[in-house]
N, C-alpha and C positions, 0 to 999 in steps of 0.2 A: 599769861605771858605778857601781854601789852594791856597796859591799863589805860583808860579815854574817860578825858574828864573834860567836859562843857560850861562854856560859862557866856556871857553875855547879851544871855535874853531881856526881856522887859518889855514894858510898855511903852509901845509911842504912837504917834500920831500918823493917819496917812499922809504920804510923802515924805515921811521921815526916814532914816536911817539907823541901821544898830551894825556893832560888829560884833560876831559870833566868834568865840575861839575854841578853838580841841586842843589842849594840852596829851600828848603821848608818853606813856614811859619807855617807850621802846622808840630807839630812831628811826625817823622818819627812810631812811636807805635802806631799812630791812624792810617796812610797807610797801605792797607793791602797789594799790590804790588805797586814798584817801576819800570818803567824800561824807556828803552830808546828805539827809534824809530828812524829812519833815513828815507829819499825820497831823494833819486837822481834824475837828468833830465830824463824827460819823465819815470819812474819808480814807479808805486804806494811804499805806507807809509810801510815798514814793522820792524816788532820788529828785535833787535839789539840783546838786555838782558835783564833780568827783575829780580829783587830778592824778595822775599816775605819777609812777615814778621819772619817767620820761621826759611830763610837763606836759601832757596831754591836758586838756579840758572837757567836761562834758557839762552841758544844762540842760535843765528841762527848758520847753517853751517857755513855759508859765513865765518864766524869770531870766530869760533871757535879755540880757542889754541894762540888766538892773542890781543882778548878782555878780560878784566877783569872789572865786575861791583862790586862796594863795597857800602858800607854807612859805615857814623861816626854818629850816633846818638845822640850825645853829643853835634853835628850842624847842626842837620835835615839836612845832606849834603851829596846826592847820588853821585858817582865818577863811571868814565868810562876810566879807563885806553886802551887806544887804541896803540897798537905795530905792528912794522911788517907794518906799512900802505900802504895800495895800490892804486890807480887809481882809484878802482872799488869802493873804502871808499866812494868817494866825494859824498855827499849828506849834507842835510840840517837835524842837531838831534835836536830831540825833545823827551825832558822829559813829563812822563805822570805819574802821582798819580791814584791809581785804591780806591776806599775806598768802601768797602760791607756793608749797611743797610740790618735790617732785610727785609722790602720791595722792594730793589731798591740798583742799584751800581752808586756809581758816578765816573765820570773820568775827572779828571783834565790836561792842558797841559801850558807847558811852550811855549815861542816866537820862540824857535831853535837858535840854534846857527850854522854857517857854517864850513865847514870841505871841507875843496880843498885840495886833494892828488895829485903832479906832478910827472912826470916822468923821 
C-alpha cells in the first residue's frame, strides 16, 4: 500500500552534514507517524526521529540539538537533516510509515540508505 524509498546517504567527514530523504507513495495525511531509524554494526534498530501528523517531534538523545526531521507534504517527502556528524552516526537509516486502523496499525519500511561518518 505505501512504498518508502530512501535516498541521501554517503560518506562524509566528522562534523559534516548530509540530508536524508523518504520519498512516499502514499500522502503523507494518510501516515499517522513518520520517522527514521538507524542500526549500526553489531547495534540493535533504534529510532533516530519521528514527526506525527500533528507536527509532534521526537529524538533520541544521541542526536539531539544536531538532527532535524521535516516533511514537505506537497511531495510526500520526509527530510532528515543530519549536522554536527559523528563516528558514532554510522549506521544503516531506515524510513518507516506508521498508519493506525481502527482494528490494527500498519508499519511500512524503506530499503536504508548508508550513512559512514569518518574521522
Amino acid at each position: 500500500q505505501v512504498q518508502l524509498v530512501e535516498s541521501g546517504g554517503g560518506l562524509v567527514q566528522a562534523g559534516g552534514s548530509l540530508r536524508l530523504s523518504c520519498a512516499s507513495s502514499g500522502s503523507l495525511f494518510s501516515i499517522n507517524v513518520m520517522g527514521w531509524y538507524r542500526q549500526g554494526p553489531g547495534k540493535q534498530r533504534e529510532l533516530v526521529a519521528a514527526i506525527s501528523n500533528g507536527g509532534t517531534t521526537n529524538y533520541a538523545d544521541s542526536v539531539k540539538g544536531r538532527f532535524t526531521i521535516s516533511r514537505d507534504n506537497a511531495k510526500n517527502t520526509v527530510y532528515l537533516q543530519m549536522n554536527s556528524l559523528k563516528p558514532e552516526d554510522t549506521a544503516v537509516y531506515y524510513c518507516n510509515a506508521k498508519l493506525t486502523k481502527p482494528w490494527q496499525t500498519y508499519n511500512y519500511w524503506g530499503q536504508g540508505t548508508s550513512v559512514t561518518v569518518s574521522s
